[in-house]
Every structure is written in structure tokens, then in C-alpha cells.
C-alpha positions in Angstrom: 129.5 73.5 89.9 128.7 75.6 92.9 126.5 73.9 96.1 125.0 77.1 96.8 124.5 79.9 94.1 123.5 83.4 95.6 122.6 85.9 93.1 121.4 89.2 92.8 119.7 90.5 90.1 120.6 94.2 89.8 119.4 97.0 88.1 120.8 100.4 88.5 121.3 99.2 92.3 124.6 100.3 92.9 123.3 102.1 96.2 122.4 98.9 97.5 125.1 96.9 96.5 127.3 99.3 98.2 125.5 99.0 101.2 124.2 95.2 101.5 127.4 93.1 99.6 130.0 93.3 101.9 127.5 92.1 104.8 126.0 89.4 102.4 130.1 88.7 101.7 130.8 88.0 105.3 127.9 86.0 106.2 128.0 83.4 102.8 131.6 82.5 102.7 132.0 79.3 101.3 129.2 80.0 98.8 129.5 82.1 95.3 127.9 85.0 94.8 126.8 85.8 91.5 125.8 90.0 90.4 123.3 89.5 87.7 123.0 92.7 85.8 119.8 93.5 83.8 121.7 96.6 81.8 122.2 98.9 84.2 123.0 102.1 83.0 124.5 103.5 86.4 128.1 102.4 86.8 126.8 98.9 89.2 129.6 97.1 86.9 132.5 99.2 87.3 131.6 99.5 91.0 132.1 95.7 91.1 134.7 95.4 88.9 136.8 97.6 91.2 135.5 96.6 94.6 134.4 93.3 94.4 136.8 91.0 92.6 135.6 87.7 94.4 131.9 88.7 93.2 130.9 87.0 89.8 129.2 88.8 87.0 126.7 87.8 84.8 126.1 90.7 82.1 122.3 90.5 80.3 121.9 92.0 77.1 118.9 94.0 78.0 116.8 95.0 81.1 114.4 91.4 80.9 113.2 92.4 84.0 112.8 90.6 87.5 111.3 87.0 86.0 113.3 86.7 82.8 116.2 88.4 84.2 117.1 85.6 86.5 115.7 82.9 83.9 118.9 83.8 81.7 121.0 84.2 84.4 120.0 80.6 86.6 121.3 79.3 83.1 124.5 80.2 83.3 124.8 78.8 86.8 125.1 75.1 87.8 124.3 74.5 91.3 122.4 72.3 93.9 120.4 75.2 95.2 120.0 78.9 93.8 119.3 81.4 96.1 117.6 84.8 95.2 117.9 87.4 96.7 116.8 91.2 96.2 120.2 93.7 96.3 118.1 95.6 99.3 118.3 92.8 101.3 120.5 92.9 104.7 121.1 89.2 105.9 122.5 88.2 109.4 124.7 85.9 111.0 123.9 81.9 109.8 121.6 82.2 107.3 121.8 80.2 105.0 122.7 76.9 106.9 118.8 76.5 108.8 117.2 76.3 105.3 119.9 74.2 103.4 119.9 71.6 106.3 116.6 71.5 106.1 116.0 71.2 102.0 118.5 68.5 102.5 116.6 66.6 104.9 113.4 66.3 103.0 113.9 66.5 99.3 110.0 66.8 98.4 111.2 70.4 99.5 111.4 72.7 96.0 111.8 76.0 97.6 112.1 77.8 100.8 112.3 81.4 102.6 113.5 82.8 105.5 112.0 85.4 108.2 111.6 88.3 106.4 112.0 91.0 108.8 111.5 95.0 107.6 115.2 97.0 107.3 113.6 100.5 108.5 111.7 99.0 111.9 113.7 95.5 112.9 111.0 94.2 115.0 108.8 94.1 112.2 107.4 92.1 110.1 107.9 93.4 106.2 105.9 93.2 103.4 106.7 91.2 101.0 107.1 87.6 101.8 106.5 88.1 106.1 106.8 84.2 107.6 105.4 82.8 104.8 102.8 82.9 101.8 99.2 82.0 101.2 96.3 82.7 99.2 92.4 82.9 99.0 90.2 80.7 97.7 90.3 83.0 95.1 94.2 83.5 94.3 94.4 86.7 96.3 97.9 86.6 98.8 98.9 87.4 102.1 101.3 86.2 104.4 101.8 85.3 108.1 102.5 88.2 109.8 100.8 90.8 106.7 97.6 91.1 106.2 97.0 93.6 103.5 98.1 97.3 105.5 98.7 95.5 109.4 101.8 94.9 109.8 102.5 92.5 113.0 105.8 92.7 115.4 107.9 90.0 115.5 107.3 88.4 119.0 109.0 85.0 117.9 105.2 83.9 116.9 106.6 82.5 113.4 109.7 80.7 115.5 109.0 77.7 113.6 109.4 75.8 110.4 106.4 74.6 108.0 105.1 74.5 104.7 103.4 77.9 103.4 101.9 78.1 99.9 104.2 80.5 98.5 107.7 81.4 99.1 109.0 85.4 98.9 110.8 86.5 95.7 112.7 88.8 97.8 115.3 86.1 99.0 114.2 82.5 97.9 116.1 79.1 98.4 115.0 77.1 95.3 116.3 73.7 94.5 118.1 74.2 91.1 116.4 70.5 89.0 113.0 71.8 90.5 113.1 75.0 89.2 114.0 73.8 85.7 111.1 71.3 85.7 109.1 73.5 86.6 110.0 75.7 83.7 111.5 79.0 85.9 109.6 81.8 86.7 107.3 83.1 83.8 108.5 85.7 82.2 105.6 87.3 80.7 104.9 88.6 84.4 108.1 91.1 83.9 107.9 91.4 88.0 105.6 90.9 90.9 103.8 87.6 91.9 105.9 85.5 89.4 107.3 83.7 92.8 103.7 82.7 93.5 103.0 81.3 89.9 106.1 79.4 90.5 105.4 77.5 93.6 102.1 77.0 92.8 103.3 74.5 89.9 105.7 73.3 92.4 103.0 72.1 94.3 101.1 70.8 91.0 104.3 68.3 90.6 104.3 67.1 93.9 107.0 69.5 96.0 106.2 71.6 99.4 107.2 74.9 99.6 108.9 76.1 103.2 109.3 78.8 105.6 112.5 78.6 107.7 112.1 80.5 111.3 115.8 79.9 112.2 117.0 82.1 109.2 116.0 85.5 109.0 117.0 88.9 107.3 116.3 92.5 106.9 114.4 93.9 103.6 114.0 97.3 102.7 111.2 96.7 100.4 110.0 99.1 97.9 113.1 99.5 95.8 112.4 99.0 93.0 108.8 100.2 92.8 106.9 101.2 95.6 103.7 99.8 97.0 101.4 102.7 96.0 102.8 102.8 92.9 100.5 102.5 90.1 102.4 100.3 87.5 103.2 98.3 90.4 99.1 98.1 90.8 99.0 96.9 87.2 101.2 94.4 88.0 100.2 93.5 90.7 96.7 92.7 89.2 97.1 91.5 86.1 99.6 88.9 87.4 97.2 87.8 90.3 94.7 87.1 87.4 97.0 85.0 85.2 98.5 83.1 88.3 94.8 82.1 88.8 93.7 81.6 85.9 97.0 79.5 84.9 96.5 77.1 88.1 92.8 76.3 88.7 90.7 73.6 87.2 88.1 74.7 84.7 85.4 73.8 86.2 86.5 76.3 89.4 87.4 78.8 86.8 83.6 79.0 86.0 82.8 80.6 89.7 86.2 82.1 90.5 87.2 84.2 87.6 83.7 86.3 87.6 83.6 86.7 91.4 87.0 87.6 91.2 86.1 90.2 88.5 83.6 92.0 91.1 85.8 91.8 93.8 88.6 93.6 91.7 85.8 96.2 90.7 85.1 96.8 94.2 88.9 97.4 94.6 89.4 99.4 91.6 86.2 102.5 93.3 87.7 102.0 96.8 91.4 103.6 95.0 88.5 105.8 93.8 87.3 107.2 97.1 90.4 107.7 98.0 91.3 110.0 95.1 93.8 107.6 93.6 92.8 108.0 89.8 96.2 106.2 88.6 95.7 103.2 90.6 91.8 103.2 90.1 92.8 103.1 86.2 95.7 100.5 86.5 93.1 97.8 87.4 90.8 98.2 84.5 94.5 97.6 82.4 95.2 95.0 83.9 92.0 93.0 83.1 92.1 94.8 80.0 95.8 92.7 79.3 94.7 89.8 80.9 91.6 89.6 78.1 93.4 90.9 75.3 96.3 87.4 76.2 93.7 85.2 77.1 94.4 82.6 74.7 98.3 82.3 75.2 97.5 82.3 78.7 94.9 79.2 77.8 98.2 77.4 76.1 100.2 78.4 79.7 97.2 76.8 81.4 97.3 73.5 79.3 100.7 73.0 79.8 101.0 73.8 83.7 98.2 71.2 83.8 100.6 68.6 82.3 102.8 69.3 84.9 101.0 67.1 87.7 97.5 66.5 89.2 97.5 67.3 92.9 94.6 70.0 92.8 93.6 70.3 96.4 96.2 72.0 99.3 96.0 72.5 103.0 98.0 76.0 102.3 95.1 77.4 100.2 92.6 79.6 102.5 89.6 78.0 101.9 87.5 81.7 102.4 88.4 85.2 101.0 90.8 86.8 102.9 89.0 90.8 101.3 85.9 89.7 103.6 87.9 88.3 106.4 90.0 91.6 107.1 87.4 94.2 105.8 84.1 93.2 107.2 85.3 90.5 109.8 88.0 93.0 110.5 90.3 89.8 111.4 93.8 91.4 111.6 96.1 88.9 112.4 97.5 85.5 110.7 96.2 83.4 113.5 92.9 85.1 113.7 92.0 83.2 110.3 89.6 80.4 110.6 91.0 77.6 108.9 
């Protein structure tokens, strides 16, 4: 049994591997590293095989994708902690001590994430997972240090540790006995926003979820599927609707889901305007999927419900964040008023 699992879900990432292991090598020793591979079918196994003996392998039957790709793998692994972390992902010097001591030190903590810092311009801020998630009112995400398009520099304004409503897929600390209780990630999401889903049923039992400003590392982003594609736009919808519907009360359902409905129109004729037909398309899919499931996501919903009662959370935005940075034209994390 390993203290500290580290594994990489891989698919057809043998560029990255190449690049990012023997870094992520150097700066986890004393930790096991664990390649999970979702059937690649570029050589990422012999590439291991022959370079990277000390590197475990976990072999998956079929591409599962990001969620149910590391559900089969976590159960092969017994650990304290698991760590996941995207194959694109450069860490530095120290890592993984900051968040460990600090999961250790308060227990109610399920999950955590480091600085997330952008690969291509180091003084940024990157994308996905910034210093730490959050939502709207409405389920819509955004991070410290990303809101929607503006990207902020990192000026040591996120320096700090505290609890965020969601923690970054791209490299998440996640206590092992939490993450089975919680049931994993859900793998009807295939990828995108399953980390969010997650958390938020952490929450429901009881746990925080933490950003750690003394660890930080380098993402490239976009590897698998780039931000303006429009599968990823599908995704990125259709999951957004679930996640809501799966975690909010009925009663808030009632409001939420048809004002959330026009607010997704809106965004569906601005891809529109901008001559983005694929993208303008993949939003009507994804409601389309999200009506055509409702029912088995009405059984998901009953069952995260059993899960625990806490309802209400600081870490939930309490306005929409579309009106906030489009009308208000607020820009920056600390520009929200809580």
C-alpha cells in the first residue's frame, strides 16, 4: 500500500510522457507513479516499458475515457491519497509536500489543488483549475485568477491556502476513503467537469475542498481537446447541466434549471454571431442529452442526496458570474462582490 499514489491517465500521450515523466520522476521520489493507459494505440506502453522501468502500469481494456478511466484504475491502487494528474503537466521542486502536510493536518480535507500556472507563458495563470474553483448561483464555473477569456498574471495574489468550491482535474490531491464514499468521479460525464460533480458531493458529506498556494506547477492545457473545440462545447454543457441538476434541491431546481436554459440560449446565438455554427449546434446537443437522460439523472440525484444534507456553502457565488463579467464587465477574481 502506497502513501502517495500519482497517476497519469494516458491516452496516446506518448509526447508528453516523454517530455513531463522524467521531471515528475525527480520531483516525487519516494512516492509511486502509476501510467494508467486508456488503450492507447500509439506505442505509450512500449515507450514505458523500455524507458521507464520504475513506472507502474495499469493497462484498461478500452478507451473509458477521463472519469471512468481513472475509476478502474484508483481500483487497483491502495493508497492514503491519490493524486491525479494530466500527462501535460510540468511540476516543480516540492510539490507535493505543502498539500500532503496540509490534508494531514485537517482531515475534513477530501481533496486539494495546487497553483496552476500556464506551461506556454509561466507568469500566468492557466485555464483550467487557476488558484482555485467556484461556481454561480447557477452552477456555472470559474476560478481565481480566470474569468471566462481574462487570464490574470501571477503576482503572488493567490500566495495563500483556503477552501475553493472545486478542485482542478488537471492535478488533484484526493483523499483515497473519500473518494470511494463519495462514489469516484461519474462516469457518464466521459470528460470535463466530472472534478466539479465530485467535490460538490464532497461538500454534500461534510468535507472541504482546498487550494494549496505553496505547491504549484506548469499545465499546457488543451491536450487533449482544445477549448474552442466543439465536442469539448458539448461537454462542456451538457455536464454543467447534470452537475446542477444532480446537486441542487428541488425546490431551487424550479427557478435555476429554466433560467439557466435562457442563459445557455443566449450563449448558444453569441457562438452564432461569431460564425461558430459547430459550437452554436453543440449546445442545443447537449440539452438535447441532458432531456433525453433526465430520468437516470433523477436516480443520480436521489442518491447524491443520500449522501449528506449540508445544502448551503460560502464557496458558491451567490450572483451570476455571465452578468458580472459581461455587463458589469468585472474582470478579476477579487472584483466579485461577495
Amino acid at each position: 500500500m502506497s502513501r502517495v499514489a500519482i497517476v497519469i491517465l494516458n491516452y496516446n500521450g506518448k509526447n508528453y510522457l516523454e517530455q513531463f515523466l522524467p521531471t515528475l520522476k525527480k520531483y516525487s521520489r519516494g512516492h509511486t507513479i502509476f501510467v494508467a493507459d486508456n488503450h492507447s494505440t500509439d506505442d505509450s506502453v512500449d515507450f514505458l516499458t523500455k524507458h521507464h522501468h520504475d513506472v507502474e502500469k495499469i493497462l484498461l481494456s478500452q478507451n473509458y475515457g477521463f472519469s471512468e478511466g481513472y475509476n478502474q484504475a484508483l481500483q487497483k491502487i491502495e493508497a492514503d491519497y491519490y493524486i491525479l494528474i494530466n500527462s501535460d503537466i510540468e511540476v516543480t521542486e516540492g510539490w507535493i509536500a505543502p498539500i500532503i502536510a496540509l490534508m494531514d493536518q485537517n482531515p475534513e480535507i477530501a481533496a486539494c489543488q495546487p497553483k496552476i500556472l500556464s506551461f506556454e507563458n509561466k507568469d500566468k495563470f492557466e485555464y483550467a483549475g487557476a488558484a482555485g474553483g467556484f461556481i454561480d448561483t447557477l452552477g456555472y464555473p470559474f476560478c481565481r485568477g480566470r474569468l471566462f477569456e481574462t487570464i490574470e498574471s501571477d503576482t503572488g495574489q493567490y500566495d495563500d491556502n483556503r477552501e475553493i468550491f472545486w478542485a482542478t482535474g488537471a492535478c488533484l490531491f484526493v483523499r483515497a476513503e473519500a473518494y470511494v464514499k463519495a462514489g469516484g468521479l461519474d462516469k457518464d460525464y466521459f470528460a470535463h467537469m466530472e472534478e466539479i460533480d465530485l467535490c460538490w458531493r464532497l461538500k454534500r458529506m461534510g468535507y472541504s475542498i482546498f487550494y494549496c498556494g505553496n505547491s504549484q506547477v506548469y499545465h499546457i492545457g488543451g491536450g487533449t481537446l482544445h477549448k474552442t473545440n466543439s465536442f469539448k462545447t458539448y461537454l462542456n454543457f451538457r455536464n454543467s447541466l447534470v452537475t446542477l441538476y444532480k446537486n441542487t434541491p428541488f425546490s431551487q431546481l424550479l427557478w435555476k434549471m429554466p433560467l439557466r436554459w435562457i442563459l445557455d440560449v443566449l450563449a448558444a446565438f453569441r457562438f452564432l454571431t461569431q460564425w461558430s455554427f459547430d459550437n452554436f449546434w453543440a449546445i442545443g446537443k447537449a440539452h438535447t442529452a441532458f432531456l433525453r437522460n433526465l430520468l437516470k439523472i433523477e436516480a443520480k440525484r436521489k442518491k447524491v442526496l443520500k449522501l449528506g444534507s449540508k445544502t448551503q456553502f460560502k464557496e458558491i457565488y451567490k450572483g451570476l458570474i455571465v452578468v458580472a463579467y459581461f455587463l458589469k464587465k468585472v474582470r478579476i477574481y477579487s472584483h466579485l462582490k461577495h
